[in-house]
N, C-alpha and C positions, 0 to 999 in steps of 0.2 A: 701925506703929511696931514697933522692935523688941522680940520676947518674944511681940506679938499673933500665935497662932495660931489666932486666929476669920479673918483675911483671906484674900481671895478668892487661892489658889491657894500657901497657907501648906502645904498636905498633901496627899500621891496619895491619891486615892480608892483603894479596893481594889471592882472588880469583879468579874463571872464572865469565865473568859477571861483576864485580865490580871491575872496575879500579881506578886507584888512582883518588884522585877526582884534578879536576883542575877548568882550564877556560870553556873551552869547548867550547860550542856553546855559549856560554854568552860574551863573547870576539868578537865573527861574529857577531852576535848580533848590537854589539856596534859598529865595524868598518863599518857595512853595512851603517848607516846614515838613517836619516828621508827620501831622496831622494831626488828629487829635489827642487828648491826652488820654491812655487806656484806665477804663474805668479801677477804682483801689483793688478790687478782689483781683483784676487782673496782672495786677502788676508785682513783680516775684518780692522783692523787697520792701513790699507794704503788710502790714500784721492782718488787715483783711484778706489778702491771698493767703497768707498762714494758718488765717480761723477755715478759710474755707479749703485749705488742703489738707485740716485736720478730719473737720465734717465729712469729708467724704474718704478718704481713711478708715472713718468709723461705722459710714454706711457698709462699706465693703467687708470687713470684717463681721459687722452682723446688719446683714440686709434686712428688716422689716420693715412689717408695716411704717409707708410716714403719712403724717397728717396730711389733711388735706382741708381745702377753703373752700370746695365746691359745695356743698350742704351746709354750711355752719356759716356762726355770724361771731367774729373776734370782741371781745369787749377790750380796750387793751387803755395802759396808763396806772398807776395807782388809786390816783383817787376814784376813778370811772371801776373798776374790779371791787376797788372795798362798798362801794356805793351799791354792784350786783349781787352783792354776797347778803349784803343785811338786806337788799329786797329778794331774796331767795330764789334766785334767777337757776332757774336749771342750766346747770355746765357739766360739761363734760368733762374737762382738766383743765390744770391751769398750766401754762408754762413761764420758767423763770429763767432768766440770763444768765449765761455762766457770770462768775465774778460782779453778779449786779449786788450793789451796798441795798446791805438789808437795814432800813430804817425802821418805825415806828409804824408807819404804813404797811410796808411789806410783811412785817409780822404779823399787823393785823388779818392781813389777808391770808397768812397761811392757818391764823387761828380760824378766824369762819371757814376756809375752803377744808379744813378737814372734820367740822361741825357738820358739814353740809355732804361729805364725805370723798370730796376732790383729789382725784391722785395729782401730785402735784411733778412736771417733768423738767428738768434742766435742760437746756440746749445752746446751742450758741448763741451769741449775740445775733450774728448774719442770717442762723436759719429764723428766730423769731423775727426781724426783720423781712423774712422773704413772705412767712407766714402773715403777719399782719399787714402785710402790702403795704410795708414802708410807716406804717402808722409811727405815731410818738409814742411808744410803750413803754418805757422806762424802764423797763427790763421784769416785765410781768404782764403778762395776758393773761384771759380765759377763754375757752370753745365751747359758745354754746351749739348744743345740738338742734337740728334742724325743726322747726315744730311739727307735731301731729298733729293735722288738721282735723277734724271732725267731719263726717258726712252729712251735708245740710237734711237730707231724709229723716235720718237717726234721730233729730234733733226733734222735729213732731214724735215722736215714736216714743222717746223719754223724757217729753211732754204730759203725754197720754200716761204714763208706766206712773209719773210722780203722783199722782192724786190731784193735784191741782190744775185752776184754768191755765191752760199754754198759755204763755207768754214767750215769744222769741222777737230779736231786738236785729235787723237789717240794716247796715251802712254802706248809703253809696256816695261813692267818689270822696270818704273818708280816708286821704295819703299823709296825714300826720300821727305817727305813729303814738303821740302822747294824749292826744284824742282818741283813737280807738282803745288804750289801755284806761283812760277816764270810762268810758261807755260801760266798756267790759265790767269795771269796777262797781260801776253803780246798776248793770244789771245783774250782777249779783248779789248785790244786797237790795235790790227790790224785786225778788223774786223771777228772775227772767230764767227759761231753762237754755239758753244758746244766745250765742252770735254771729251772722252769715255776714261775710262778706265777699265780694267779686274777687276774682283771680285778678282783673286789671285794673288798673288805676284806681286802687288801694293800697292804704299799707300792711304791709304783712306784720306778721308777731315777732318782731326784732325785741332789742334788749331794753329800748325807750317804753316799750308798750308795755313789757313785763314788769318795768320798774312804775309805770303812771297807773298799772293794774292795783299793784299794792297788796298783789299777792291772791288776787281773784282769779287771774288767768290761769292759776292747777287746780281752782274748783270748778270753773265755769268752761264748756265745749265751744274753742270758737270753729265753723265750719267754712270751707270755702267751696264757691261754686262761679262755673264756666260762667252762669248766664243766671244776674240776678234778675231779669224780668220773667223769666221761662222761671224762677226758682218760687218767687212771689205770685205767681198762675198756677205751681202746684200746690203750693199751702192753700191759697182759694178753695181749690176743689176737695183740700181735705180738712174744709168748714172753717179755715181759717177767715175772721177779717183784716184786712190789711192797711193800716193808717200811716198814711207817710206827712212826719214833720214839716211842716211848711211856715213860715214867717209869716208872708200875707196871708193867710189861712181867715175865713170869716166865723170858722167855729172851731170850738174848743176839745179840750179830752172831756167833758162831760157829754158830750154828744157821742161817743164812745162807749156800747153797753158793755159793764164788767164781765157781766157770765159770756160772754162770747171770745170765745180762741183770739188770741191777737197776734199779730206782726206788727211792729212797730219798725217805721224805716227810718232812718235817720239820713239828710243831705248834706253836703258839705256846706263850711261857711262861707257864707257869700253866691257863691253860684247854687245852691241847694240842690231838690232834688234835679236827676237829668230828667229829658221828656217821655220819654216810654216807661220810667217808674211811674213817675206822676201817672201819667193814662194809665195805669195798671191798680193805682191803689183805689179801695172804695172808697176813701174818704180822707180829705186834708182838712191836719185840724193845727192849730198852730197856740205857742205860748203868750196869754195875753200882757202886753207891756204900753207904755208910756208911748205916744208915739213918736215925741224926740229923741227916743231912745236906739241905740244900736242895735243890731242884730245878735243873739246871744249867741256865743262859742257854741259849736256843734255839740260836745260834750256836756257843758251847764243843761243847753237845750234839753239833753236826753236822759239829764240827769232828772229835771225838771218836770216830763210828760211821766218818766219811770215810776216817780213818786205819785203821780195825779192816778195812776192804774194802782200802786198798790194800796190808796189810800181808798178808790170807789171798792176795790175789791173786800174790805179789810169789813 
């Protein structure tokens, strides 16, 4: 009858082993979740799994050569491409988005990159994304080619070949890349025949340097070398004198004879030179200034000594 809970199979026993039944593991289950959400290319009904199922479609169909990022430096964006193109940056090609809006920008750019004589390549959105490593492109890059170094040797060598007194210009622990394109700049136009800089902790000839060159960096050889103390000990023995910029310096570049071979070193701002250049150079001559004054930019500095050499030489 109803209410009677004395009848046969009114209540679950409770025994060992069988516990009451509940949620259980069916409850964790459910709050664990699917996991995370797969990224857009992987997911079948996102249009990035479509760009990238075309791409590769059309690798397989015609397999060649692809780009690569291992040697080369991306300039990528609009305005940063039309900016390399009127500073004459050596590139290699340019690439452009599929369906990326061609504005007033983008034409500009196709106008210099074929002045300058840039094959210019279409590709997907996704691949120039993978190519610029995510950069903000806006749907146009350029590839610059990897630089030629110069061999710091070569550089005495067509010293000697020019007619004139060598002049070659050394930066250490120069990693701003718009200072070493200053440097290069103004030792080109005060007659320097080179620029050595270390393999390490420096900046290499990226697309900042090329642009703050201003167009000196495809007249002027810049060289690199393993070991710039071992590099400044062989210019020495081949009659070079070797004057490293110094702030606190108690004498100047008149203390500097013209007729004699020069290296000029230049140190970074602030910390200057390191201590084995300094022990290495004959002589530290430094920019004379006010003395509440700051330390001059590594560049101004070198722009500053460059002039003082080609003005005693002149």
């Amino acid at each position: 009858m109803p209410g009677n809970s004395r009848r046969r199979g009114a209540t679950r026993k409770r025994q060992a082993g069988n516990p009451t039944a509940g949620s259980g593991a069916r409850r964790r289950k459910q709050l664990e979740g699917a996991g995370p959400t797969p990224k857009a290319a992987d997911r079948p009904n996102h249009k990035a799994y479509k760009q990238k199922r075309a791409s590769e479609r059309r690798r397989s169909i015609n397999p060649g050569p692809r780009p690569t990022t291992a040697s080369s430096e991306w300039i990528a964006g609009r305005n940063a491409v039309v900016e390399a193109l009127q500073a004459r940056i050596p590139v290699t090609a340019m690439y452009v988005a599929e369906r990326a809006e061609h504005d007033d920008r983008m034409r500009l750019a196709f106008a210099l990159g074929a002045q300058l004589g840039a094959s210019v390549l279409e590709v997907p959105r996704a691949e120039l994304d993978r190519l610029t490593d995510g950069a903000v492109h806006q749907g146009i890059a350029l590839k610059m080619p990897s630089y030629d170094y110069a061999d710091p040797d070569e550089l005495a060598d067509r010293a000697a070949d020019s007619g004139d007194v060598p002049l070659i210009v050394a930066l250490d622990k120069i990693t701003d890349p718009r200072n070493l394109g200053a440097i290069i700049r103004s030792a080109a136009a005060f007659g320097a025949h080179g620029v050595v800089v270390p393999e390490r902790r420096s900046a290499p000839m990226t697309a900042s340097a090329w642009k703050a060159s201003a167009g000196a960096a495809a007249r002027l050889p810049v060289a690199r070398t393993t070991n710039l103390t071992r590099q400044l000990q062989t210019y020495q023995k081949a009659g070079f004198t070797v004057a490293g910029l110094d702030a606190g310096a108690a004498r100047g570049m008149d203390d500097v004879d013209p007729s004699d071979p020069l290296v000029l070193v230049v140190g970074a701002e602030g910390g200057g030179l390191s201590r084995l250049v300094r022990e290495t150079c004959d002589l530290l001559v430094g920019v004379p200034m006010r003395v509440e004054s700051e330390s001059l930019n590594a560049g101004v500095a070198a722009g500053i000594a460059l002039y003082e050499v080609a003005r005693a030489r002149r």
